[in-house]
C-alpha positions as CSV (number, residue, x, y, z in Angstrom):
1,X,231.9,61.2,53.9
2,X,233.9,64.6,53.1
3,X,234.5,65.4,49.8
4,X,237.7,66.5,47.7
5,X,238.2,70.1,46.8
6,X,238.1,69.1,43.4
7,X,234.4,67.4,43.7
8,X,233.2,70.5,45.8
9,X,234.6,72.6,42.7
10,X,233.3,70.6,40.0
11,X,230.2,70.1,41.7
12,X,229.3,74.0,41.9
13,X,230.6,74.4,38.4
14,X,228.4,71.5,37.0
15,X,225.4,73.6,38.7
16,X,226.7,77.0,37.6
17,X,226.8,78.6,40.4
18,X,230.8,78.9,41.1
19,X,232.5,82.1,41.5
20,X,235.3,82.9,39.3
21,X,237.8,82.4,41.9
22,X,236.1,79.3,42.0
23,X,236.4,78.5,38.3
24,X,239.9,79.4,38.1
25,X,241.0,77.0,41.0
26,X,238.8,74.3,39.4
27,X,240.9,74.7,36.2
28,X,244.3,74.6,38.5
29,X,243.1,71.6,39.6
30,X,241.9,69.2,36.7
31,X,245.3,70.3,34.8
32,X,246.7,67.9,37.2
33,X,247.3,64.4,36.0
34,X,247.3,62.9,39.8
35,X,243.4,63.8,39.3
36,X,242.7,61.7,36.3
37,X,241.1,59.3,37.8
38,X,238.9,61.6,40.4
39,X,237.7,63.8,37.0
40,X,236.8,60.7,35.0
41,X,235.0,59.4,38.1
42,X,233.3,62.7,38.6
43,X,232.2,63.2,34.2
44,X,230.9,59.9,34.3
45,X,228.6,60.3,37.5
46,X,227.5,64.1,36.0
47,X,226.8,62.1,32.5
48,X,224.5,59.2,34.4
49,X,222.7,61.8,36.6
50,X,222.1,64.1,33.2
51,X,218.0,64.5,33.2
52,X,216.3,62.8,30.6
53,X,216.2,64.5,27.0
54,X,219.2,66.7,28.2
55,X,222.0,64.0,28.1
56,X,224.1,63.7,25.4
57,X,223.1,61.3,21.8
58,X,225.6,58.1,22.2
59,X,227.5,59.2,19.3
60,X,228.7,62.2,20.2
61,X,229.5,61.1,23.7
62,X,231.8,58.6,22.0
63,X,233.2,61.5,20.3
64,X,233.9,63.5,22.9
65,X,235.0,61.2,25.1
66,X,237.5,60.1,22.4
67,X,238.6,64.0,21.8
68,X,239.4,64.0,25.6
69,X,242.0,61.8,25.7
70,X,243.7,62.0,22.6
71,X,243.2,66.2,22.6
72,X,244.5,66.5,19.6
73,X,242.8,69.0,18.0
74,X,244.0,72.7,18.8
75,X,240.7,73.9,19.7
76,X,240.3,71.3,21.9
77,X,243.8,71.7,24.1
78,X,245.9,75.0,23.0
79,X,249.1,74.1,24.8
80,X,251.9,76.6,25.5
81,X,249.2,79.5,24.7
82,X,246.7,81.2,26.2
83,X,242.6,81.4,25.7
84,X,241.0,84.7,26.8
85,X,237.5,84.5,28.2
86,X,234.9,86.9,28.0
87,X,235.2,87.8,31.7
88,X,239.0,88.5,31.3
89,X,240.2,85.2,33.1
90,X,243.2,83.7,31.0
91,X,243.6,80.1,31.4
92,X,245.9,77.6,30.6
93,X,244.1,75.1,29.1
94,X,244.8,71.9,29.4
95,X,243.4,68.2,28.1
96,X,241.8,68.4,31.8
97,X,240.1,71.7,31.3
98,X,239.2,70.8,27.6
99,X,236.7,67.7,28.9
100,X,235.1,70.5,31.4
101,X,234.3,73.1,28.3
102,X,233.4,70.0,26.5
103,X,231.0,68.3,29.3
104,X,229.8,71.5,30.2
105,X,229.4,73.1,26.6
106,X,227.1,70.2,26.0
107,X,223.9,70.9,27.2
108,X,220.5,71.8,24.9
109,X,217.1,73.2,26.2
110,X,214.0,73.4,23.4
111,X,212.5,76.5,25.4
112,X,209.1,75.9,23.7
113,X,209.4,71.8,23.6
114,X,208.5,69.6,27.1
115,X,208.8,66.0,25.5
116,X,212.4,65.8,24.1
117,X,212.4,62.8,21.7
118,X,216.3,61.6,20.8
119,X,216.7,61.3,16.1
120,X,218.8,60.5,14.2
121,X,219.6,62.8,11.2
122,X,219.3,61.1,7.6
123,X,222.4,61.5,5.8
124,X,223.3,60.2,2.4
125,X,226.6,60.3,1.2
126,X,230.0,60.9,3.0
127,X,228.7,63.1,6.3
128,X,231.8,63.6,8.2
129,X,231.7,67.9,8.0
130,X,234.1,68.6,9.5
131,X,234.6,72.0,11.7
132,X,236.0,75.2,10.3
133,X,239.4,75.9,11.3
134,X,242.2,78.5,11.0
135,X,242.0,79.6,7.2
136,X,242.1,83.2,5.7
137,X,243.6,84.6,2.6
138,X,246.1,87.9,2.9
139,X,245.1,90.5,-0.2
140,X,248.6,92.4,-0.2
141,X,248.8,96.1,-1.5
142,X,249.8,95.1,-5.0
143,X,247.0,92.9,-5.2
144,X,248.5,89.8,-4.8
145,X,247.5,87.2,-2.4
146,X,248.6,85.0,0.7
147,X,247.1,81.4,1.6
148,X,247.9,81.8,5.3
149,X,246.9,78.5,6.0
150,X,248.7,76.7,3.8
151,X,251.6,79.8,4.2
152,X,255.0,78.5,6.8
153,X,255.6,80.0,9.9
154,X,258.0,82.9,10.2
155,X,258.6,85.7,7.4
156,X,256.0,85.5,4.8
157,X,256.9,88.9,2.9
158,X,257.7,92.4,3.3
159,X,255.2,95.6,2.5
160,X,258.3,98.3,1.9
161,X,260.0,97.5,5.5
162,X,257.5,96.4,7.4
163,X,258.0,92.9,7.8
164,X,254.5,90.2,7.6
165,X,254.8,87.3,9.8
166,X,253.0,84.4,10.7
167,X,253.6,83.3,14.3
168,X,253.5,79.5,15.5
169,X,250.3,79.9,17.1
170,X,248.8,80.8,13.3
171,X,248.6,84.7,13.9
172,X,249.5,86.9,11.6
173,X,251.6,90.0,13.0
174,X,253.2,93.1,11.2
175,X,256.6,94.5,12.5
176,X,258.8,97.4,11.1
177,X,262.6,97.2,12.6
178,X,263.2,100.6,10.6
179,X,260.6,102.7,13.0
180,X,257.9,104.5,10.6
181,X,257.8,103.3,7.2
182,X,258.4,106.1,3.8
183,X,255.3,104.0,2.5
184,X,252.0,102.9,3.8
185,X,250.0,100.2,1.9
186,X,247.0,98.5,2.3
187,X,246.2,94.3,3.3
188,X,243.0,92.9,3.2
189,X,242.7,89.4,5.2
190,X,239.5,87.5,4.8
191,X,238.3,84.4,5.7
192,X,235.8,82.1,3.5
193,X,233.3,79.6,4.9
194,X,234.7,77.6,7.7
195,X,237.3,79.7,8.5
196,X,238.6,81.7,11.1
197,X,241.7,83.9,11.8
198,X,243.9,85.7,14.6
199,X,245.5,89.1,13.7
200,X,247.9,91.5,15.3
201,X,247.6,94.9,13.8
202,X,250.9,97.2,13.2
203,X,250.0,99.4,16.3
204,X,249.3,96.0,18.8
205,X,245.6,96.0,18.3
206,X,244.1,92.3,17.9
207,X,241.3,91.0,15.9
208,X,240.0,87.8,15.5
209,X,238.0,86.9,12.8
210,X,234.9,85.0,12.5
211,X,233.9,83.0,9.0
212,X,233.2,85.0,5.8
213,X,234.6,87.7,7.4
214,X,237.5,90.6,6.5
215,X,239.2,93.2,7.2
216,X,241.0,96.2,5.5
217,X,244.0,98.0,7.2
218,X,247.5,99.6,7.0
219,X,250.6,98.7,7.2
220,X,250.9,101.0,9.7
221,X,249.0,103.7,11.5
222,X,249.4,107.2,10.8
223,X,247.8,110.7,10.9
224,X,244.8,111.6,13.4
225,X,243.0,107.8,13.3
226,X,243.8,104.0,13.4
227,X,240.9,103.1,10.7
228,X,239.6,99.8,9.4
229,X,237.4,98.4,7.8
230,X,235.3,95.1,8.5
231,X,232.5,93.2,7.2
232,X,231.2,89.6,8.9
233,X,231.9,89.2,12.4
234,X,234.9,90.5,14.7
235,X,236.1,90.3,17.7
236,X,238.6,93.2,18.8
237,X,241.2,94.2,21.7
238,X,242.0,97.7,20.8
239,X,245.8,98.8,21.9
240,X,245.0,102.2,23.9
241,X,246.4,105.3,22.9
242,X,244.3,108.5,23.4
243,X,246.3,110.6,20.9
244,X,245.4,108.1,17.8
245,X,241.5,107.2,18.5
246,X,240.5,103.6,16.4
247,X,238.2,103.5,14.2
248,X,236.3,101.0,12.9
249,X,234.1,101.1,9.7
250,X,231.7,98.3,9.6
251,X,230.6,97.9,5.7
252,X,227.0,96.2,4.9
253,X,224.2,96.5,2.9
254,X,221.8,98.7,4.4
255,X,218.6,100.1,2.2
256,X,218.9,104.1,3.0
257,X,221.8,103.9,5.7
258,X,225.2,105.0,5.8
259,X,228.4,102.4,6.4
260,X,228.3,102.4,10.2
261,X,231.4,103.6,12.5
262,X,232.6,102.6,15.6
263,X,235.3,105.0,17.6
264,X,237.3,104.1,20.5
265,X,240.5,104.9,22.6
266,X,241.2,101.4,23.9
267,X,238.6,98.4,24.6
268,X,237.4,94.9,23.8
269,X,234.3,94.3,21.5
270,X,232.5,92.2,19.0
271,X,231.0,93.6,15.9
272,X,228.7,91.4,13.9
273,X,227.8,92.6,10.4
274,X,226.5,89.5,8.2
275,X,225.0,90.6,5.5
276,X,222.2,87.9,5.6
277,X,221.9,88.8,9.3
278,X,218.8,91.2,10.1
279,X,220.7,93.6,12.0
280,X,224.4,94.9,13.0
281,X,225.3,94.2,16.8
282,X,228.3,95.8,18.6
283,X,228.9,94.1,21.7
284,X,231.2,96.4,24.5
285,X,233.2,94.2,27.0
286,X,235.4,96.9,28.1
287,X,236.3,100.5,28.0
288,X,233.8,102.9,25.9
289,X,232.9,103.2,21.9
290,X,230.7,105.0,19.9
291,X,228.7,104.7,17.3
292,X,227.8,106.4,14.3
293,X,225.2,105.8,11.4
294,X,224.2,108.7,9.6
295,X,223.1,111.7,12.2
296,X,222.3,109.0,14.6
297,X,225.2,108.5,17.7
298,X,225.2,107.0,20.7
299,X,227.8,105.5,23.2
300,X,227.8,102.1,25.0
301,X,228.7,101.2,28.4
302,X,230.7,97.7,29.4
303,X,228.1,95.1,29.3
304,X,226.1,97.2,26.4
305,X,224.9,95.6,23.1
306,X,223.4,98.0,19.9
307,X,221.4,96.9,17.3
308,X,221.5,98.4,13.9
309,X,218.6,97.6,12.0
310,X,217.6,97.7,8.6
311,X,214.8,100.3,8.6
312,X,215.4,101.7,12.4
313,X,218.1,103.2,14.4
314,X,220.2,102.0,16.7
315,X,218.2,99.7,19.7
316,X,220.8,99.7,23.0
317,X,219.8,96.5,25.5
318,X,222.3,95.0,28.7
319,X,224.0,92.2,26.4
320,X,224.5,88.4,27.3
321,X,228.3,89.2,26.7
322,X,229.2,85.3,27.0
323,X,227.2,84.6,24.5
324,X,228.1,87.3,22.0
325,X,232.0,86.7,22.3
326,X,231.1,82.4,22.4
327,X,232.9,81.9,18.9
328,X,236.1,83.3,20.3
329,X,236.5,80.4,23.0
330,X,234.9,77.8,20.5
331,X,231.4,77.7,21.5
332,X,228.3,78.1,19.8
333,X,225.8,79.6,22.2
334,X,222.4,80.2,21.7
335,X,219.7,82.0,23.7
336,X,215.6,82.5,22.5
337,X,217.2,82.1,19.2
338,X,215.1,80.6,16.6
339,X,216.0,77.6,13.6
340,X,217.1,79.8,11.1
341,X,219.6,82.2,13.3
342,X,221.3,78.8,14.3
343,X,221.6,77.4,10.9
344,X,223.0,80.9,9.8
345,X,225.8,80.5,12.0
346,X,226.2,76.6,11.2
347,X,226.4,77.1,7.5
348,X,228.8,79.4,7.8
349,X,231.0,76.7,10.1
350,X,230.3,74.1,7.9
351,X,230.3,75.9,4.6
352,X,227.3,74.0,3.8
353,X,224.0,75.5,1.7
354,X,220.7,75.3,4.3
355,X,217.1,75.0,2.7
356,X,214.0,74.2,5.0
357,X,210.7,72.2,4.2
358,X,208.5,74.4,6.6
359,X,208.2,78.1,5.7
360,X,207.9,79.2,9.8
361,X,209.2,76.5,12.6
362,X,207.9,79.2,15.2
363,X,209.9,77.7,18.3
364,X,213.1,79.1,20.1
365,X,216.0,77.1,21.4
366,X,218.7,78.3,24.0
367,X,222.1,76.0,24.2
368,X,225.9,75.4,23.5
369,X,227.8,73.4,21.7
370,X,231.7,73.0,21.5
371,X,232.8,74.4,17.5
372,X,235.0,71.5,17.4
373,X,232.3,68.4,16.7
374,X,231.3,68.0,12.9
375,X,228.2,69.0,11.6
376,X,226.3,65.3,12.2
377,X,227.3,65.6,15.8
378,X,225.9,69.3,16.6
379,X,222.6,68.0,14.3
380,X,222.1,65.5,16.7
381,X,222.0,67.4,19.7
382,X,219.3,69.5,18.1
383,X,217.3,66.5,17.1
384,X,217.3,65.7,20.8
385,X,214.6,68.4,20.6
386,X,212.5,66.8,17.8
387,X,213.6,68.8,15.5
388,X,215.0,66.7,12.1
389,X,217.6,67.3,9.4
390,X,218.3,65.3,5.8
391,X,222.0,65.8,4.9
392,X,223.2,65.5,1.7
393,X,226.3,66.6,0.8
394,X,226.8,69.8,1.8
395,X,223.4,70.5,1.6
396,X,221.2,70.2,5.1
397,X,217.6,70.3,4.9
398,X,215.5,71.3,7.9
399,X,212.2,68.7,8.1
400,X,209.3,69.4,9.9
C-alpha cells in the first residue's frame, strides 16, 4: 500500500535521517489540522514500536500527550512568533510541530547501561517543580530595579531619551526617537534560578539569556566598540557592522586568569561561563570571533567550540552545535555527559539544591528532554536508566 507524504516524512524524521528540506516540509505539513488524525495515528504507532527501556515512563506520556492538545504553555506552541534553530531554519510552530519536538525530544540512552530498569523517584512533599520560565530583573543606571516579569507590556521607563520597552513576546528592546542620546547609562538584566530572558540591544544585537545569568550594557553604543559584559550562559546574534566591532567580556572566577573577551563584527554564538562549571565554552554558529585570555588568542571557525579551563588555555574541538544552543529551542540535550553536569543544568531550571549519596557515579548518559516537563517528569526518564532520585522539597538527592 503507498504511503502519505506526511508518513514518508515523519517516518525519516522519527529515524533522523531527513534532510532539512525534509524537515521543513514535515513541519508545513503537521501545522495542518486536516492531518490530525494521520499525526495521532502515526505518534501512537512510533510510541508502541519504541524499543524496550527507551519508551517513554506512563506518567510523562500522559503529560505530554495532555500538553499536545491543550498547547498551552508558550514553550510548547509560540504562536504568531518565530523559533530560530541552530541550523538557521525558522519555523512557525505550531501545536502540530510542538508533539514532534516533544515525541522526538523524548528519547534517553545510558551509554554505559545495557539493562534499562523503569523507577519511580521518591518524593515527599508537594513535587510538582515546575519549569523555569521567562523571569529576569532590569538593574537601571540609577540603581533601581525592574521585575520584567511581573513588569506590563509596552513603555516600562525611559534612560534620558532612550525609551525601555517590553514587547508582547516578553523581550525587552531599547529605542531612542531623538537619534543619539546627550547621555549614556548603564542596565544590568539578570536572571535568577529558573529563569530565562530575550533581549534586543540598542544597536539590534539579540541575546538570550540562560538561568543565573546577566548581562551589563549601554543604553546605547558609542566610540570604537559595542562592549558587554556577561556571566552564566548566553546565546547571541550580533547586528554586523564592521566600523563598531562587539565585544563581549565574559566575567568568572578563574585562579591566575584574566576576564576572558570575545570580538566580533557580526555572528551567532553561545558563551557558557557558570561559575560552578569546570570550564568556559564559546560555541561559533556563524561568522568569525576571537578570543582573548591573557596573551593567549585564537579565532574560531563556524562549527568551532573553545574551552577555557581553569589551569590551561584555550582547548579548540568541531562542536555538536545542536547541543550547545539546545536551551534556546527548549531542550536539554546531553551527550557523554556524566550525573553531575546534568544535575548542574537541572538545578539551575528547577532552582532546586542537588546533594548525592555516592561520591563518583562513573557512567555517561547522552539524551534530550523538552525544558517544559517538571522536574518529577525529566527524573523519571533518567531513572529509566537505573539511576534513582529522593525529592524533597526542593532538595533532590541522587541514590546509588
Amino acid at each position: 500500500m503507498a504511503i502519505s507524504r506526511l508518513e514518508y516524512l515523519f517516518g525519516r524524521y522519527a529515524q533522523r535521517i531527513s534532510t532539512e528540506q525534509e524537515e521543513k516540509e514535515l513541519m508545513m505539513l503537521i501545522e495542518k489540522p486536516a492531518h490530525k488524525e494521520e499525526l495521532l495515528r502515526l505518534i501512537a504507532q512510533t510510541i508502541e514500536t519504541t524499543p524496550a527501556g527507551l519508551e517513554m515512563p506512563g506518567q510523562a506520556t500522559s503529560s505530554v500527550l495532555e500538553a499536545i492538545f491543550q498547547a498551552e504553555s508558550p514553550r510548547l506552541v509560540r504562536e504568531q512568533e518565530t523559533v530560530k534553530f541552530s541550523r538557521r531554519i525558522t519555523w512557525r510552530i505550531g501545536a502540530a510541530v510542538a508533539v514532534a519536538a516533544l515525541l522526538f525530544g523524548w528519547y534517553w540512552n545510558g551509554r554505559t547501561q545495557k539493562n534499562k530498569v523503569p523507577a519511580t523517584a521518591k518524593t515527599t512533599g508537594d513535587n510538582s517543580l515546575p519549569p523555569g520560565g521567562n523571569k529576569a530583573i532590569l538593574t537601571l543606571g540609577d540603581g533601581s530595579k525592574i521585575v520584567l516579569d511581573s513588569a506590563a507590556n509596552g513603555l516600562i521607563t525611559h534612560q534620558g531619551t532612550v525609551k525601555i520597552i517590553k514587547r508582547a513576546n516578553g523581550e525587552l528592546s531599547y529605542s531612542d526617537p531623538e537619534g543619539k542620546p546627550a547621555e549614556i547609562f548603564y542596565n544590568m538584566m539578570t536572571t535568577p534560578r529558573g529563569g530565562e530572558y530575550e533581549l534586543s540591544l540598542p544597536d539590534g544585537s539579540r541575546a538570550w539569556l540562560n538561568a543565573t545569568s546577566s548581562i551589563r550594557y549601554p543604553t546605547s553604543f558609542a566610540g570604537e566598540r559595542r562592549e558587554v559584559e556577561i556571566s552564566g550562559e548566553v546565546y547571541f546574534e550580533i547586528a554586523r557592522n564592521s566600523a563598531m566591532p562587539f565585544v563581549v567580556k565574559v566575567h568568572r572566577e578563574m585562579a591566575g586568569k584574566k576576564d576572558m573577551e570575545i570580538t566580533v563584527l557580526g555572528t551567532h554564538f553561545n558563551v557558557m561561563a557558570y561559575p560552578d562549571e569546570p570550564e568556559i565554552t564559546t560555541t561559533l554558529l556563524e561568522g568569525k570571533v576571537s578570543l582573548t585570555n591573557g596573551s593567549a588568542n585564537i579565532v574560531l571557525r563556524p562549527g568551532q567550540q573553545a574551552k577555557l579551563e581553569n589551569t590551561a588555555g584555550f582547548a579548540v574541538e568541531e562542536a555538536d552545535v545542536d547541543k550547545a544552543v539546545a536551551w534556546t529551542t527548549g531542550f536539554f540535550q546531553f551527550e557523554n555527559m556524566n550525573i553531575y553536569s546534568i544535575m548542574r543544568q537541572l538545578s539551575r531550571w528547577y532552582n532546586v539544591e542537588v546533594s548525592y549519596s555516592v561520591k563518583d557515579y562513573g557512567r555517561l548518559f547522552g539524551g534530550r528532554i523538552n525544558r517544559n516537563l517538571n522536574l518529577p517528569e525529566v527524573l523519571s526518564v533518567l531513572e529509566a536508566n537505573n539511576i534513582h532520585f529522593r525529592i524533597e522539597g526542593r532538595k533532590i538527592t541522587v541514590l546509588p
